[in-house]
C-alpha positions as CSV (number, residue, x, y, z in Angstrom):
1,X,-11.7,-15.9,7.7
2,X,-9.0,-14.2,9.7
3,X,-6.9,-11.6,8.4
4,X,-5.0,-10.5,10.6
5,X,-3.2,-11.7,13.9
6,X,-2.9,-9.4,16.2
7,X,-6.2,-7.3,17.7
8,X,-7.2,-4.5,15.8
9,X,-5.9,-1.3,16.1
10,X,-7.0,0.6,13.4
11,X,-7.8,4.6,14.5
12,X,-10.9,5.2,12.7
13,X,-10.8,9.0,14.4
14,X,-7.9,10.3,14.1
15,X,-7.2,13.7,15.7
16,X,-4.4,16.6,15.5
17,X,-4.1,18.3,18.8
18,X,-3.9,22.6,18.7
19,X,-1.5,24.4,21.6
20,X,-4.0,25.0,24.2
21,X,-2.9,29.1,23.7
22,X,-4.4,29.2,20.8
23,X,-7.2,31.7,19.8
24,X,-10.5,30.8,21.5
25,X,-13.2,28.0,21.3
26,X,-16.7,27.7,21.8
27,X,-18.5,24.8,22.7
28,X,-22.3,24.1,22.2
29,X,-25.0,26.4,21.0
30,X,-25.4,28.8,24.3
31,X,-21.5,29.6,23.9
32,X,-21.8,30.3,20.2
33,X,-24.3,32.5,20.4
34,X,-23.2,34.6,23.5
35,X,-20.0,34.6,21.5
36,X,-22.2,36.2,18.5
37,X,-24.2,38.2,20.3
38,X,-21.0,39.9,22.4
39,X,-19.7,40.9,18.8
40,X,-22.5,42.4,17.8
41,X,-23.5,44.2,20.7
42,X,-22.8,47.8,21.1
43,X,-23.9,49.3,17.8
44,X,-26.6,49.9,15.4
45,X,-27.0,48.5,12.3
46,X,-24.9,45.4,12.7
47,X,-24.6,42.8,10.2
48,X,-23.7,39.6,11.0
49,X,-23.1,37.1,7.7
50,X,-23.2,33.6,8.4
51,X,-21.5,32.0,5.1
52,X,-22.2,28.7,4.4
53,X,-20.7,25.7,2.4
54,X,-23.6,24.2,0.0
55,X,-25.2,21.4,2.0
56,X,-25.7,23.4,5.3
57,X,-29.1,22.9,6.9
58,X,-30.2,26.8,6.9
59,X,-33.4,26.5,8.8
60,X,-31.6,24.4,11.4
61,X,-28.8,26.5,12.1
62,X,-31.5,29.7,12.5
63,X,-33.5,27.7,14.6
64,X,-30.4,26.9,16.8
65,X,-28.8,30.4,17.2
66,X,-32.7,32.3,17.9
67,X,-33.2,29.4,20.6
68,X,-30.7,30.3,22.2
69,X,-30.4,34.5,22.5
70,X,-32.8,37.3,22.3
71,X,-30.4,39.2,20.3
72,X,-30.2,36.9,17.3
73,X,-34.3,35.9,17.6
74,X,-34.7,39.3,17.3
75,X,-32.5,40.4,14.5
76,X,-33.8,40.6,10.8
77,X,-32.2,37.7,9.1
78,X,-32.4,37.6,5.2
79,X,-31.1,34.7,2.9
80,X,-28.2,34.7,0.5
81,X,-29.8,31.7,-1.8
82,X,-32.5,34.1,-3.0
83,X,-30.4,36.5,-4.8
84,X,-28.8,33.6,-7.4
85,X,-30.1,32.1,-10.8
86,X,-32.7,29.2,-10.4
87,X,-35.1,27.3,-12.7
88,X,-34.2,27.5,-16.2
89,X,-32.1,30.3,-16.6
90,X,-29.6,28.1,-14.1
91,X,-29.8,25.2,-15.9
92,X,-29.3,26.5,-19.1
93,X,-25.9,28.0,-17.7
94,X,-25.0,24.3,-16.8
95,X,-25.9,22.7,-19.9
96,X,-21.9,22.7,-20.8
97,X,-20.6,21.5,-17.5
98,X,-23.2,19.1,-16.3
99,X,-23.7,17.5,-19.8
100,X,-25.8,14.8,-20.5
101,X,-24.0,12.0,-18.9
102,X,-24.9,10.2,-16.1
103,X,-21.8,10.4,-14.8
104,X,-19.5,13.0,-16.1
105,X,-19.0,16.6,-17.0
106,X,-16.9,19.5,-17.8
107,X,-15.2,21.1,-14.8
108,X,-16.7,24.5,-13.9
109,X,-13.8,27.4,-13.8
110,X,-16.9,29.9,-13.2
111,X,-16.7,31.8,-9.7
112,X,-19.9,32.0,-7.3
113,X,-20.9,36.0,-7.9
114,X,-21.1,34.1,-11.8
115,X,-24.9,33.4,-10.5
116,X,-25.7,36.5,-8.8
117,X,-28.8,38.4,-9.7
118,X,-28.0,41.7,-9.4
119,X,-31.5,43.5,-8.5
120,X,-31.9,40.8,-6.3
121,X,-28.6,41.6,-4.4
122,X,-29.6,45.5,-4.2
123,X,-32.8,44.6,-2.9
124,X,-30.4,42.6,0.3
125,X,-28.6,45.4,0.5
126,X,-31.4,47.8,0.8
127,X,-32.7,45.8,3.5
128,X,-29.6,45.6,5.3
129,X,-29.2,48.9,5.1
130,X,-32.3,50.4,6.1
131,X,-32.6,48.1,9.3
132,X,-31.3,49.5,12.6
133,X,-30.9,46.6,14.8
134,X,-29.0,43.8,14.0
135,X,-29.1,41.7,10.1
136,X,-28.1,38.2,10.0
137,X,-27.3,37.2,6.3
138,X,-27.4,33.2,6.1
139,X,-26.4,31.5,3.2
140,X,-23.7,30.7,0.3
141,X,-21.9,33.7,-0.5
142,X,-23.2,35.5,2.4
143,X,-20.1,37.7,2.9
144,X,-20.8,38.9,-1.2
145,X,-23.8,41.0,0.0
146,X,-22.4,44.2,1.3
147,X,-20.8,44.7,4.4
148,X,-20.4,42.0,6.9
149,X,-19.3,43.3,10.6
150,X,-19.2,39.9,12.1
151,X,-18.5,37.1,9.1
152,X,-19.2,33.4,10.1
153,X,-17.6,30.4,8.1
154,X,-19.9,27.0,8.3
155,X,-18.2,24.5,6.3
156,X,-19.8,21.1,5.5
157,X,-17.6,17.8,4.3
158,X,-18.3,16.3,1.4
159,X,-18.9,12.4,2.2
160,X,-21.6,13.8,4.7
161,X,-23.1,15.9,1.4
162,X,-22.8,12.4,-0.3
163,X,-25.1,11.0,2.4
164,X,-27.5,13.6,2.8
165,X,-28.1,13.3,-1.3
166,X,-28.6,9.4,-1.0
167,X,-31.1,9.9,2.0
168,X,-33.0,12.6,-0.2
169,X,-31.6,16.1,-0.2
170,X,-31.4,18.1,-3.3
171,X,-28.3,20.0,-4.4
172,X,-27.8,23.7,-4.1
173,X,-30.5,25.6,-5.4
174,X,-32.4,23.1,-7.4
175,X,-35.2,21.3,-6.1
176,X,-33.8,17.5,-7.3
177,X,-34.7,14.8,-4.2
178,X,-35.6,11.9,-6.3
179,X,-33.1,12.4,-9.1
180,X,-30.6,10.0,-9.7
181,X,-27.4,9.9,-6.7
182,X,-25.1,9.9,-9.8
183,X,-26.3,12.8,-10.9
184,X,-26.6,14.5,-7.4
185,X,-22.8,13.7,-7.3
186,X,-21.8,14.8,-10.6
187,X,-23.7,18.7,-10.4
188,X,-21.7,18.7,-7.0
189,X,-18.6,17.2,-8.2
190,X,-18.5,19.5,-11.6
191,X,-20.1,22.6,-10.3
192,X,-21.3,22.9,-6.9
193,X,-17.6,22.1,-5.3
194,X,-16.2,24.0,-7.5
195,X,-17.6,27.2,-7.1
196,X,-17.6,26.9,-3.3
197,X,-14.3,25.9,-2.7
198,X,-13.3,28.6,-5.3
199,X,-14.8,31.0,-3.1
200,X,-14.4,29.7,0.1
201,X,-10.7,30.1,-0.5
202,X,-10.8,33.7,-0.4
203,X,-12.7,33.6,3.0
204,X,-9.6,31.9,4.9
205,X,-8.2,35.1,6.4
206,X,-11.4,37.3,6.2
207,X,-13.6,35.2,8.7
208,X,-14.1,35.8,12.5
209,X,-15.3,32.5,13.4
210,X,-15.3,29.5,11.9
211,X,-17.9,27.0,13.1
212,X,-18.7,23.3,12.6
213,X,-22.4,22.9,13.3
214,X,-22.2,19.0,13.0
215,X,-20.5,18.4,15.8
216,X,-21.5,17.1,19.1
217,X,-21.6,19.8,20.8
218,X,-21.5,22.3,18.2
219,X,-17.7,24.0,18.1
220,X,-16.9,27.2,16.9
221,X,-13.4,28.7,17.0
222,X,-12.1,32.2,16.4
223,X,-9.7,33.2,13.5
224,X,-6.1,33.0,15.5
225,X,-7.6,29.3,16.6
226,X,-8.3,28.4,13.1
227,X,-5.0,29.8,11.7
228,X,-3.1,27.4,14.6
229,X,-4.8,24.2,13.6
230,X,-3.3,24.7,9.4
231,X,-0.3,25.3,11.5
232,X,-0.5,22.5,13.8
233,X,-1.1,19.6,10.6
234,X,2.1,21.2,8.9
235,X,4.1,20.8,11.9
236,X,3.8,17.4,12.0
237,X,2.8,14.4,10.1
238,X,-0.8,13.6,10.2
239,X,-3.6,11.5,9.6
240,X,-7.2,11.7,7.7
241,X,-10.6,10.8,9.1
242,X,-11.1,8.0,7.1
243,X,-14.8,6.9,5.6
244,X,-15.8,3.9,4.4
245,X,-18.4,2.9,1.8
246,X,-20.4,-0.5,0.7
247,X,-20.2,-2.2,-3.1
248,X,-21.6,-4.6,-4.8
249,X,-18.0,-6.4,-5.1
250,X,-17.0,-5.7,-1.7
251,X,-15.2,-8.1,0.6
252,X,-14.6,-8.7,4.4
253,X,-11.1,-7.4,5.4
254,X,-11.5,-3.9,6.3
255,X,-14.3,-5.0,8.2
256,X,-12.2,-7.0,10.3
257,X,-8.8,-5.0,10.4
258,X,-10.6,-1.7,10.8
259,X,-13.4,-2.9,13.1
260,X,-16.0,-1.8,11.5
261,X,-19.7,-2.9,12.2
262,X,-20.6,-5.5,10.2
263,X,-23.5,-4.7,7.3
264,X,-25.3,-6.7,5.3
265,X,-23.3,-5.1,2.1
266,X,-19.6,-5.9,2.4
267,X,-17.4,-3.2,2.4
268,X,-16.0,-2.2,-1.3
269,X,-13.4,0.9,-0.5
270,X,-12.3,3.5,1.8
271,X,-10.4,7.2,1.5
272,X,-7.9,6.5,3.7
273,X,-5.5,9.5,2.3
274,X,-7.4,12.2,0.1
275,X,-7.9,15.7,1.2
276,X,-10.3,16.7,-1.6
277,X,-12.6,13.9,-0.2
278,X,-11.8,13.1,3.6
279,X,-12.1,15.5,6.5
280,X,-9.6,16.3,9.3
281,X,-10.5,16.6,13.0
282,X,-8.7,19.0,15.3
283,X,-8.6,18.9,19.0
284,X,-9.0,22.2,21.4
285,X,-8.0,21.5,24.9
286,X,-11.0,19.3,25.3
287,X,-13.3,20.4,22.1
288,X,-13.4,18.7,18.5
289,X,-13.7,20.7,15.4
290,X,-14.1,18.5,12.3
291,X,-13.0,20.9,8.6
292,X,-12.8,19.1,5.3
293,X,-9.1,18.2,4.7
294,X,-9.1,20.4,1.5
295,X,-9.2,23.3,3.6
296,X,-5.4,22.9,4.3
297,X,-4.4,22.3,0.9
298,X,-6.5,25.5,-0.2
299,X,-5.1,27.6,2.1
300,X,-1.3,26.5,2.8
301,X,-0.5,24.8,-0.2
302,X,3.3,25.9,-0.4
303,X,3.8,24.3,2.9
304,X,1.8,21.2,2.5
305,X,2.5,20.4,-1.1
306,X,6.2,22.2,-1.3
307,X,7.2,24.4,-3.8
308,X,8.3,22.2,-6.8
309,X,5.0,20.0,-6.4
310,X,2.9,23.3,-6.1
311,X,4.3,25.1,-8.7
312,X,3.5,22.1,-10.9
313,X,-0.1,21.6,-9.4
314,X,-1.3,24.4,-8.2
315,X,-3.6,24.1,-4.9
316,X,-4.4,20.4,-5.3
317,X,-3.4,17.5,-3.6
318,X,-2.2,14.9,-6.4
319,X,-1.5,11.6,-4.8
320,X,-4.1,9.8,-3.2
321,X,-3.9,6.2,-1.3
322,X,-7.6,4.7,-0.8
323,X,-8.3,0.7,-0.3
324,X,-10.1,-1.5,-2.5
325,X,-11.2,-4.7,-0.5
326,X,-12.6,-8.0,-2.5
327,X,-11.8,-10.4,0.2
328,X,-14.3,-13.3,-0.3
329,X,-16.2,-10.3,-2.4
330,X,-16.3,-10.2,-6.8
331,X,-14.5,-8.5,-9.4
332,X,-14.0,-4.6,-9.8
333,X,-15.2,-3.4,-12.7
334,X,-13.2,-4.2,-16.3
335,X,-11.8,-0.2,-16.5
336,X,-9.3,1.9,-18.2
337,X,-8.5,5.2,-17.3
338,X,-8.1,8.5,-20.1
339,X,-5.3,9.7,-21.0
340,X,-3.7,12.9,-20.4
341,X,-4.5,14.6,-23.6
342,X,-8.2,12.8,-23.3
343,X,-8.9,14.2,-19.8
344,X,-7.8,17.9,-20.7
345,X,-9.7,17.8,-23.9
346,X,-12.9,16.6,-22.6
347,X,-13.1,17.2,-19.1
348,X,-11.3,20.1,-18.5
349,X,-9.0,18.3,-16.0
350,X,-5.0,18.5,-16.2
351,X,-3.5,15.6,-15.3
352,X,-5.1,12.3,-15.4
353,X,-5.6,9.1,-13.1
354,X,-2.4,6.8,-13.2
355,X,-2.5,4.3,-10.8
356,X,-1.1,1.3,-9.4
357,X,-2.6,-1.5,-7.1
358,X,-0.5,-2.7,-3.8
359,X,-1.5,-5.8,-2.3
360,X,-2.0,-5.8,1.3
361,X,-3.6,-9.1,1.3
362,X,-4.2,-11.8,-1.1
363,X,-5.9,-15.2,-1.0
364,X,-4.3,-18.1,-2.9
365,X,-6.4,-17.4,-6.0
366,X,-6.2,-13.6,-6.5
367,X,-5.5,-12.3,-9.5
368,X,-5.6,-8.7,-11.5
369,X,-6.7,-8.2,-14.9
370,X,-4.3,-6.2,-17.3
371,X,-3.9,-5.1,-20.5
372,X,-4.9,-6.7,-23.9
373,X,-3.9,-10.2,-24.5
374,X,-1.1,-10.4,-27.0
375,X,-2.7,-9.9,-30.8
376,X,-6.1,-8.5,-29.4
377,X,-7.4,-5.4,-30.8
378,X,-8.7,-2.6,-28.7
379,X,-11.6,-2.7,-31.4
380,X,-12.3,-6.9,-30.8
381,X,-12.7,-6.6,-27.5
382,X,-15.5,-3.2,-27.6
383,X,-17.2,-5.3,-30.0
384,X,-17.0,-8.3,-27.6
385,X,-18.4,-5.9,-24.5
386,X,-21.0,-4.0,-27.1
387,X,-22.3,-7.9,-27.4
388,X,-22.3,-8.7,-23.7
389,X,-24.6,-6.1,-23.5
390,X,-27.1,-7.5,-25.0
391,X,-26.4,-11.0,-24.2
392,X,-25.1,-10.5,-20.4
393,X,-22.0,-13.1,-21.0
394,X,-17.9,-11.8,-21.9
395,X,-15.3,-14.3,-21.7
396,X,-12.9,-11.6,-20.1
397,X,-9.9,-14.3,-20.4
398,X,-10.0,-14.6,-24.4
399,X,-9.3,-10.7,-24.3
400,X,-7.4,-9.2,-21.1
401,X,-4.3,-11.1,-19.8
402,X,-5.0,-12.2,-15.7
403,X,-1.9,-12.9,-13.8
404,X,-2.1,-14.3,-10.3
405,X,-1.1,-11.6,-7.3
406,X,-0.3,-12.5,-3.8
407,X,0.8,-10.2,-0.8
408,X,3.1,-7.2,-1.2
409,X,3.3,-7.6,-5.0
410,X,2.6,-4.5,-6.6
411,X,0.9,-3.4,-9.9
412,X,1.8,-0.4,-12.0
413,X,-1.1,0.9,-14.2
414,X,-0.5,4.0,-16.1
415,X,-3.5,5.8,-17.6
416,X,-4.5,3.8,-20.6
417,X,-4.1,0.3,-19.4
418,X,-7.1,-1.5,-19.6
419,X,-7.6,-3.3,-15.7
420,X,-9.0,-4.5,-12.9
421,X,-8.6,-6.5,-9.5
422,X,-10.3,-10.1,-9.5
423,X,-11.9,-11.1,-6.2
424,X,-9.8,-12.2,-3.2
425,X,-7.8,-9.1,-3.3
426,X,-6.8,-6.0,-0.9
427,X,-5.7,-3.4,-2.6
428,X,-3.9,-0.6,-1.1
429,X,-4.6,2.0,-4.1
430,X,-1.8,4.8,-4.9
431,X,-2.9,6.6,-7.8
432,X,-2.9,9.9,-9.2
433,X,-5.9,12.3,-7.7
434,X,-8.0,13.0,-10.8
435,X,-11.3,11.5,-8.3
436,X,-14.1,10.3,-10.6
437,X,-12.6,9.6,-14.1
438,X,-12.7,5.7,-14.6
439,X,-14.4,4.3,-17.5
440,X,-16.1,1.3,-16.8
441,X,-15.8,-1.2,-19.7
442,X,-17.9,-4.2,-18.6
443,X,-19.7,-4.7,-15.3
444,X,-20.1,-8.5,-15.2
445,X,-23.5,-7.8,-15.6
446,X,-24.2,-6.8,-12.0
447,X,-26.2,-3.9,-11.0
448,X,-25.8,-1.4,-8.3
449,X,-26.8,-1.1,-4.6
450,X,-29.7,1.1,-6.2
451,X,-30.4,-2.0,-8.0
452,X,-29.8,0.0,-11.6
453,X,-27.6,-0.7,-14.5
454,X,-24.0,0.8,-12.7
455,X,-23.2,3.3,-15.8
456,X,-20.4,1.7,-18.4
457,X,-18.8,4.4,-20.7
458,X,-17.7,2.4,-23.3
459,X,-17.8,5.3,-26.1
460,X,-14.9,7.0,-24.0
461,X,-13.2,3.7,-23.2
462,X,-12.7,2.6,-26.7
463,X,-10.8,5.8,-27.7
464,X,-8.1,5.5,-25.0
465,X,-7.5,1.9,-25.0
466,X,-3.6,1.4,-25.1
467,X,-3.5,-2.3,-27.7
468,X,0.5,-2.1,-26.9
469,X,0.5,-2.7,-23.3
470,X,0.0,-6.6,-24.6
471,X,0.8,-9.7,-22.5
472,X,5.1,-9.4,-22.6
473,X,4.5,-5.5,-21.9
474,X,2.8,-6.0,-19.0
475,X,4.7,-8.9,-17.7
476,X,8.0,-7.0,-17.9
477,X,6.6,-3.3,-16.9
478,X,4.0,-3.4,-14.7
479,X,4.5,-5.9,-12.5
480,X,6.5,-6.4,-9.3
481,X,9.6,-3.6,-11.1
482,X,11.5,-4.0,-7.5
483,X,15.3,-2.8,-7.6
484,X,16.8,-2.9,-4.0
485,X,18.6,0.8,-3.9
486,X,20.0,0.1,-0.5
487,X,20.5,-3.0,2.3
488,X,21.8,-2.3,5.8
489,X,21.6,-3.4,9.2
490,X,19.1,-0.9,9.7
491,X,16.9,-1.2,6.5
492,X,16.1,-2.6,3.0
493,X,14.6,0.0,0.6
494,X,13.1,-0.7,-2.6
495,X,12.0,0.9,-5.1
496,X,8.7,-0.5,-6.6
497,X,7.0,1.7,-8.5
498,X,5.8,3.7,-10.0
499,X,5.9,3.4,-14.3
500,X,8.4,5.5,-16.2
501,X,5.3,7.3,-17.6
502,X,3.3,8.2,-14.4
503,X,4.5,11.0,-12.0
504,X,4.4,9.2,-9.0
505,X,7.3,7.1,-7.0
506,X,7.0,4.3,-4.6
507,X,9.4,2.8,-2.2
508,X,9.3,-0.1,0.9
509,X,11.1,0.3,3.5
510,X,11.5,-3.4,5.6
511,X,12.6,-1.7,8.3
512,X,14.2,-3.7,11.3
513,X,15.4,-1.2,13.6
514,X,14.7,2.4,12.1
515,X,14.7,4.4,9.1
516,X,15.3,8.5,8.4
517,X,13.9,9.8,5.6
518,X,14.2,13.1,3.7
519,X,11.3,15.1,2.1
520,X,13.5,17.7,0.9
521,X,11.0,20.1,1.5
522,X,7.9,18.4,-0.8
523,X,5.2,16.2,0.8
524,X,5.0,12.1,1.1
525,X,2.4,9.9,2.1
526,X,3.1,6.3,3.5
527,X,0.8,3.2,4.9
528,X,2.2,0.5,7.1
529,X,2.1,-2.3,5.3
530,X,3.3,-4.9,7.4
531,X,3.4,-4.9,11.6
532,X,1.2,-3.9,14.6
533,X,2.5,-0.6,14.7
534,X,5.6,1.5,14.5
535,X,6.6,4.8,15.5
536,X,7.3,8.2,13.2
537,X,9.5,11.0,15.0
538,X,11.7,13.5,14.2
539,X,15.4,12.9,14.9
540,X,15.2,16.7,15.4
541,X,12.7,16.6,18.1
542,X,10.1,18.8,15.7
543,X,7.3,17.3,16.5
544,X,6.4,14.4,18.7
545,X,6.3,10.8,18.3
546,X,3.5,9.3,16.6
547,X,1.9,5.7,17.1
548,X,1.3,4.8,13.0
549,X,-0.8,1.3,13.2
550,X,-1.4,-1.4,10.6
551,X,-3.0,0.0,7.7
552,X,-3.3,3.6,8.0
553,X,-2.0,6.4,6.0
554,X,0.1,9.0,7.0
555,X,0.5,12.4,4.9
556,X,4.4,14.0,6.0
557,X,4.0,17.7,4.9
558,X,6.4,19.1,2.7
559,X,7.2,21.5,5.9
560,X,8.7,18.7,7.7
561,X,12.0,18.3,6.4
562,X,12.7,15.0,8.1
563,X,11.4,11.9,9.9
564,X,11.8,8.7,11.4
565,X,10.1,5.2,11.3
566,X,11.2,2.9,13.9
567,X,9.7,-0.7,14.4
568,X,8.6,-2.6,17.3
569,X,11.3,-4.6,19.1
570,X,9.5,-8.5,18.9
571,X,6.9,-7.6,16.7
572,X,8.4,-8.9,13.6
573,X,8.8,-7.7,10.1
574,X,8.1,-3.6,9.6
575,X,7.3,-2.2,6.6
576,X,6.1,0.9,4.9
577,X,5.7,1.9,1.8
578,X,5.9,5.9,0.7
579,X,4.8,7.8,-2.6
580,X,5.7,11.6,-3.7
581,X,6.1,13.2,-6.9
582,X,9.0,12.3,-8.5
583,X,11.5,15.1,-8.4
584,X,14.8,15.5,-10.4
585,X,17.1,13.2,-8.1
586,X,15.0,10.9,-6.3
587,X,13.4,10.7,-3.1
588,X,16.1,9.9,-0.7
């Protein structure tokens, strides 16, 4: 069915351009390597360390730079991986964070030199130093071996690692292709991620080049060139490259209002707004370089975040918008979320995943599941599930109350709340940026695209089920808590969200001719919610105007004091909604 009616316009590639005077770029392999080789050149005993994000393909990137220069096919080149902890004196250092879960662990606060071996790293630096041409140290860590005259950063996104482990790659230094995705994901998630971006942060103004060996052509920039593209996203509002992934309850809409290809799997969800997971893509006078968005937040996160929201989260992003589409698709998942003593105690995480659910689209009979029927137990409906395992039938409705949704209403969830969308549903997810920490209570007895059991964790569930947020609770907290704070000729804006007990605040604008807005100096995200299109500029001139279409996000940096959305003259209703951590005194 139709969706929407207008064409498409969804940018599915976003891009932040980088003043054309800044620092230098090299495109495709032969560049690269003259670049390298030109550094190098000149004296003996040169090391050159190529440091890599887990995930890199080692023997391609070798192959590429010796194809392409006698200097580096000649060089000695010795690898990083084979001075760290393998086998089972690894493993056994993982027991605690990987756990025996399927899908959860402990989050790692070990650092990479942690897994070092040190003979094996005095044997490296033997050989580095009794080499007179030129050494070429590849690997994780690379820069950790001794001295590095030329240093090379090759990041690698995430959703691409994703991808490689479903098509068959192992994790960093195991040797696991056929093991279960979920637990590829969760030693990445937990440990692998962790350490790396731990120690990638300290790279960020040591590197001489920083080069992304996925794209087409291969692009490599200098330091001054990377340093202007963090500047360039926090002088402006920006966009994320979004990515978009199949489920066995997804639906049709963001096939059609984001263009995408059609598959035989629907569509179930897409980051549309999270740095730890999405990537951004920076333009060079003509050349592309694609760094995972968590770069920014690891390296400015005063200016990005702001001070109050950094000084309460450290580096880390915490809002995230992402969409959930069941749009002639099934059911999410029957889920509750831990709570924030829960999460800390178990996980090792600080703040947990509060959430709410803002309908973009609706058909007539869309509904969300939430909280417990008035007089049920948290412990009658476990035993219920604990049953339906075995006999593959729950009768949600006895248990959880469902209350019909249609567009724009929006659902607060605070951790706790036992939940889910029903089918026919677009959901514009704002939530708290915990990731991976939802416990799935019943599955409706589906299995996975991997055709296994999708993983319920009902022992966790049962212990953070909130009996309280009953039928009346929910009713008069949770849904649709809209209070108008202000009506002009200009603009309505309401406050809708988010619960008293979550950190997060919401407000639409419907905007009919424009709208300024302060950040007073801490970041917002916002997603056009209704319209073709409208346009955010600075009343200040700051920055130029950007086109913002249906559907996307938009992250305003805490570095941009102030904007403005305009609608469309003819297009009809504009609106937007924005999120930020609530501060003492309110958004506006």
């Amino acid at each position: 069915m139709p969706y929407l009616t207008h064409e498409a316009n969804y940018e599915k590639d976003p891009s932040i351009e980088v003043a054309s005077r800044a620092g230098k770029v090299y495109s495709g392999w032969r560049e690269i390597c003259g670049a390298l080789a030109a550094a190098a050149a000149g004296g003996a005993g040169i090391t050159l360390a190529l440091d890599c994000y887990p995930g890199v393909d080692l023997a391609g990137l070798k192959r590429q730079l010796t194809e392409e220069h006698e200097l580096l096919r000649a060089a000695q080149w010795l690898y990083m991986d084979e001075c760290y902890q393998r086998g089972d004196a690894l493993e056994n250092r993982l027991a605690d964070t990987l756990t025996a879960d399927r899908v959860f662990g402990v989050m790692s606060c070990q650092t990479l030199d942690d897994y070092l071996l040190p003979d094996a790293v005095e044997r490296l630096r033997r050989q580095q130093h009794g080499y007179d041409g030129l050494t070429c140290i590849i690997g994780t860590g690379a820069a950790l071996a001794g001295r590095a005259d030329i240093l090379v950063y090759i990041d690698y996104p995430r959703w691409q690692r994703q991808l490689d482990w479903r098509a068959g790659d192992s994790n960093w230094l195991v040797h696991n292709p056929q093991e279960d995705f979920l637990k590829k994901y969760k030693r990445g998630f937990f440990w692998e991620w962790r350490v790396a971006d731990r120690y990638k942060r300290t790279l960020f103004a040591q590197f001489d080049f920083y080069l992304d060996s996925l794209a087409q052509p291969a692009v490599m920039i200098d330091q001054a060139a990377f340093q202007a593209g963090l500047d360039a996203c926090l002088a402006r509002p920006f966009r994320l490259k979004p990515f978009f992934d199949p489920g066995v309850w997804g639906g049709k809409w963001m096939e059609e209002v984001c263009a995408l290809p059609p598959t035989e799997k629907n569509y179930a969800w897409c980051f549309d707004g999270v740095p730890e997971e999405n990537s951004l893509t920076l333009g060079y006078h003509g050349a592309r370089i694609t760094l995972p968005a968590i770069n920014l937040v690891l390296a400015r996160p005063v200016e990005l975040l702001g001070e109050h929201n950094y000084a309460r989260f450290g580096a880390e992003f915490p809002i995230r918008f992402d969409f959930l589409d069941t749009m002639e698709g099934g059911n999410l998942s029957l889920q509750v979320h831990p709570l924030t003593d829960y999460i800390q105690q178990h996980f090792g995480m600080h703040y947990t995943q509060d959430e709410s659910y803002y309908l973009l689209d609706a058909g007539a009979d869309a509904s969300v599941y939430l909280g417990l029927k008035t007089g049920v137990r948290a412990a009658e409906i476990v035993t219920a599930i604990e049953q339906a395992q075995r006999t593959g039938q729950l009768d949600a409705l006895q248990y959880v109350n469902n209350f019909p949704v249609k567009k724009h209403d929006h659902i607060l969830i605070p951790a706790g709340t036992i939940h889910c969308s029903g089918s026919n549903a677009m959901i514009l997810e704002i939530s708290a940026t915990p990731y991976i920490f939802t416990f799935k209570l019943w599955d409706w007895g589906r299995l996975g695209l991997d055709n296994q059991p999708r993983p319920v964790h009902l022992a966790h569930g049962r212990q953070v089920i909130q009996a309280d947020r009953d039928t009346r609770w929910c009713r008069e907290q949770l849904i649709n808590r809209i209070d108008v704070k202000e009506d002009n000729a200009d603009f309505t804006c309401e406050r809708t969200g988010l619960h008293e007990l979550e950190f997060i605040d919401t407000h639409r604008y419907w905007i009919k001719t424009a709208v300024t807005l302060e950040t007073r100096g801490e970041f917002q995200m916002l997603n056009l919610i209704e319209g073709r299109e409208a346009i955010v500029d600075c009343p200040d001139n700051c920055f130029a105007p950007y086109t913002l279409h249906y559907a996307e996000t938009l992250i305003i940096p805490g570095s941009v004091r102030r904007y403005r959305v305009s609608g469309i003259a003819g297009q009809g209703a504009t609106g937007i909604i924005v999120a930020n951590v609530r501060q003492q005194g309110g958004t506006r």
